[in-house]
C-alpha positions as CSV (number, residue, x, y, z in Angstrom):
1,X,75.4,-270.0,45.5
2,X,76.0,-266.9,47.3
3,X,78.7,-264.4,45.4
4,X,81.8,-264.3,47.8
5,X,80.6,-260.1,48.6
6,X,77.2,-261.7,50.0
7,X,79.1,-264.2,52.0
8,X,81.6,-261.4,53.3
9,X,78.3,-259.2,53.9
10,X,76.7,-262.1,55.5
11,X,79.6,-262.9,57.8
12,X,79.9,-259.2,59.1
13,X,76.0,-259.3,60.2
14,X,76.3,-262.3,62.1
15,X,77.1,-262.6,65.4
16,X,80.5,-264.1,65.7
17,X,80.3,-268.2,65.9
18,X,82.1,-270.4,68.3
19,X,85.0,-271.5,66.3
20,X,84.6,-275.3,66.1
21,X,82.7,-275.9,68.9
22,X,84.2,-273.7,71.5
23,X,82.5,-272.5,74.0
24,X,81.7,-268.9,74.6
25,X,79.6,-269.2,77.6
26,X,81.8,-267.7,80.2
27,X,81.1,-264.3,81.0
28,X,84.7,-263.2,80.5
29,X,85.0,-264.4,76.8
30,X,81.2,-263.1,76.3
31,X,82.4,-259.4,77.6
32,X,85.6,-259.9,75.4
33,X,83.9,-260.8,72.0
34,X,81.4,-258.1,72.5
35,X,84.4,-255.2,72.8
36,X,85.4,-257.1,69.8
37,X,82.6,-256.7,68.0
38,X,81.5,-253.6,68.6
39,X,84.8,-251.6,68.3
40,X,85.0,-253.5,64.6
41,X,81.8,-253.1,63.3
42,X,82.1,-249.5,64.9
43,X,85.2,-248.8,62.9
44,X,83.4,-250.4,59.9
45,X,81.6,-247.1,59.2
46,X,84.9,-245.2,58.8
47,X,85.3,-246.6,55.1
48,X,82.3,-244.2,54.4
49,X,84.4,-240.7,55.2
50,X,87.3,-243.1,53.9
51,X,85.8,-242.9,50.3
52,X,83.9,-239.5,50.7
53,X,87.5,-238.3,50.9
54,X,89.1,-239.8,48.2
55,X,86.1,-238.9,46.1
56,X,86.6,-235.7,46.9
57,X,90.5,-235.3,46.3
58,X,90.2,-237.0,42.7
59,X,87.1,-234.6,41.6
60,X,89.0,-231.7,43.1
61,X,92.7,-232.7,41.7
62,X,91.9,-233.3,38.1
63,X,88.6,-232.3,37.5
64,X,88.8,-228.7,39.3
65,X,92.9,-228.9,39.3
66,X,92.9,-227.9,42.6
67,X,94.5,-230.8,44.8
68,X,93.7,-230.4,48.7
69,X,97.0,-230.6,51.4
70,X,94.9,-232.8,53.6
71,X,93.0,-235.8,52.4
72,X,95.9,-238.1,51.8
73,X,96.9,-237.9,55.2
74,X,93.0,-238.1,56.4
75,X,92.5,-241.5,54.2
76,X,95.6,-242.9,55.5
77,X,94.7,-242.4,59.2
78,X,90.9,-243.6,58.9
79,X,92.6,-246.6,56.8
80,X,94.8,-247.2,59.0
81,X,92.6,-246.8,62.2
82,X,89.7,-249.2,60.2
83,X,92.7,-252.0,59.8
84,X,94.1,-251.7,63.4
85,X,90.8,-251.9,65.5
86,X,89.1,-254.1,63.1
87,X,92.3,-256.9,64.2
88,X,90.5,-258.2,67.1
89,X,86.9,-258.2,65.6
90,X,88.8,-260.1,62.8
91,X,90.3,-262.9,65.1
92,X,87.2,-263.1,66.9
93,X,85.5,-264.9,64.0
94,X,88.8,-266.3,63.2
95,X,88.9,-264.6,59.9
96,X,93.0,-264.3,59.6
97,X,95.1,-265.3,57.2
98,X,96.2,-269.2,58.2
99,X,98.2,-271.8,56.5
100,X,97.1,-275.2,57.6
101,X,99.1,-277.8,56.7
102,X,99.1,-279.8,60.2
103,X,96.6,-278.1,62.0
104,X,94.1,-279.3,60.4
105,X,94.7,-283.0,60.6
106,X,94.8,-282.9,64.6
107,X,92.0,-283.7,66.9
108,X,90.5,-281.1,69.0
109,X,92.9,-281.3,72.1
110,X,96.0,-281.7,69.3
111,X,94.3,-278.2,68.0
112,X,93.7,-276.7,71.0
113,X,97.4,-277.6,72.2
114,X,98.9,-275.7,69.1
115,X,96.7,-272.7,69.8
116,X,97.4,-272.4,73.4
117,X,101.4,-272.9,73.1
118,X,101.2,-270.3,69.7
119,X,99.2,-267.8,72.8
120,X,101.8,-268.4,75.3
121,X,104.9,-268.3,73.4
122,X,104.4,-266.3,70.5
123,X,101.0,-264.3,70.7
124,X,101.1,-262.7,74.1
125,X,104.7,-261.6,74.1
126,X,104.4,-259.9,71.4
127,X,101.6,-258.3,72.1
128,X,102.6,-256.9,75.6
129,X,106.1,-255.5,73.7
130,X,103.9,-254.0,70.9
131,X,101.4,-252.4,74.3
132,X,104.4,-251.5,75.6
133,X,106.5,-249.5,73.4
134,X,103.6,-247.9,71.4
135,X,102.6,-246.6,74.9
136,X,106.4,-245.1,75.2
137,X,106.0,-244.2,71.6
138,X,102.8,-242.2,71.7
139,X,103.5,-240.5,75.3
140,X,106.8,-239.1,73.6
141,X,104.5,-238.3,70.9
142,X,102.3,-236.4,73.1
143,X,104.6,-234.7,74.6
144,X,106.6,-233.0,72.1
145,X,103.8,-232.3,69.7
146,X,104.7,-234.2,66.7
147,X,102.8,-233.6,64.0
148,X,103.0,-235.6,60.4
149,X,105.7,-234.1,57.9
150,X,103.3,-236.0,54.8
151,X,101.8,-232.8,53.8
152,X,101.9,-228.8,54.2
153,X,98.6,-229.3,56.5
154,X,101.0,-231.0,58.9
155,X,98.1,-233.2,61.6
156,X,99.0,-234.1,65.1
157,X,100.6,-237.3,65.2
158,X,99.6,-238.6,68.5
159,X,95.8,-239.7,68.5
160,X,96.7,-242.1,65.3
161,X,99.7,-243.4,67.4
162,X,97.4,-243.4,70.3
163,X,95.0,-245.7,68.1
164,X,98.0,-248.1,68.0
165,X,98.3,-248.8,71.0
166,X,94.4,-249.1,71.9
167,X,94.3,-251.7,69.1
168,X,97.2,-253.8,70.0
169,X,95.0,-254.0,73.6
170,X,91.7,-254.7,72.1
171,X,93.5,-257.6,70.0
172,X,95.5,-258.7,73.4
173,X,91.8,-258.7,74.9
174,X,90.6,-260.9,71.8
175,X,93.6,-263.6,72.2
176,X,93.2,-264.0,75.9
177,X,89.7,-265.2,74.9
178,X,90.7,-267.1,72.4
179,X,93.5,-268.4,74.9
180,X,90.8,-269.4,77.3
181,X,88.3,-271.1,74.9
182,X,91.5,-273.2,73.7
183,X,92.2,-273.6,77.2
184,X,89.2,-275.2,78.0
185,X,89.2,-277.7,75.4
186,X,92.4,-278.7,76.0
187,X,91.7,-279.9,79.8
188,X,88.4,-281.3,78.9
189,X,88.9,-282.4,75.6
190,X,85.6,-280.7,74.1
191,X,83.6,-278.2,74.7
């Protein structure tokens, strides 16, 4: 039996599978779980400086009582960049967080009937307001400078809110995939 880190480990290494049978043989869907998968196992390695820095603050804030003014804020934009683009790697291999209660008691078309109205109605309008007004938030960003009141050190603000908006796209990217691999079962009834 494999310890649940192994299995996590062993899940990341993978390729991502078809999710119940679906196919991913269309070029489109091929192109789009690719950008999945590289931008999340790219932004995988960022856990590394991620840790280097908090290493460093603790040994420098108790051991040499000398706290730095900038690694709070750098943890918490690498943490926060390593959870936004990892979203559509994540949904790729369909590793959210999902309550099935009825879902899982539906054939495939029933399933791929709730996915595709979930994508129309819920999914992609959200997803175009969240493209949308991060865009208008990060240009305003841009243009007046802002920089992050969290600290005397005082970063720019705008290429973490322009990492917002790039990772509401990639996930966008990721559901119309998923959109069109539902799609498909649910006018031919399988794969």
């Amino acid at each position: 039996m494999l310890h649940s880190s192994s299995r996590r480990l062993a899940a990341f290494t993978k390729k991502p599978p078809s999710q119940e049978g679906i196919p991913v043989r269309l070029p489109i869907v091929k192109t789009i779980e690719a950008i999945s998968t590289w931008s999340g196992k790219g932004v995988a390695w960022l856990v590394i400086p991620n840790v280097l820095a908090l290493v460093y603050e603790v040994i420098a804030r108790y051991i040499l009582k000398s706290p730095t003014i900038w690694s709070y804020e750098v943890t918490y934009f690498l943490y926060g960049t390593h959870f936004l683009i990892g979203a559509a790697y994540t949904l790729s291999i369909n590793g959210h967080i999902r309550i099935d209660v009825l879902h899982m008691h539906l054939p495939p078309r029933g399933k791929a009937l709730v996915e595709v109205l979930g994508y129309l109605l819920l999914f992609f309008p959200v997803m175009l307001v969240l493209i949308y007004a991060g865009a208008e938030f990060t240009f305003q960003s841009w243009e007046m400078g802002e920089k992050s009141g969290l600290s005397p050190w005082r970063p720019p603000l705008y290429p973490y809110k322009a990492v917002l908006v790039l990772s509401f796209f990639l996930l966008f990217l990721q559901g119309m995939a998923e959109f069109i691999k539902h799609w498909i079962i649910l006018i031919k009834g399988r794969e």
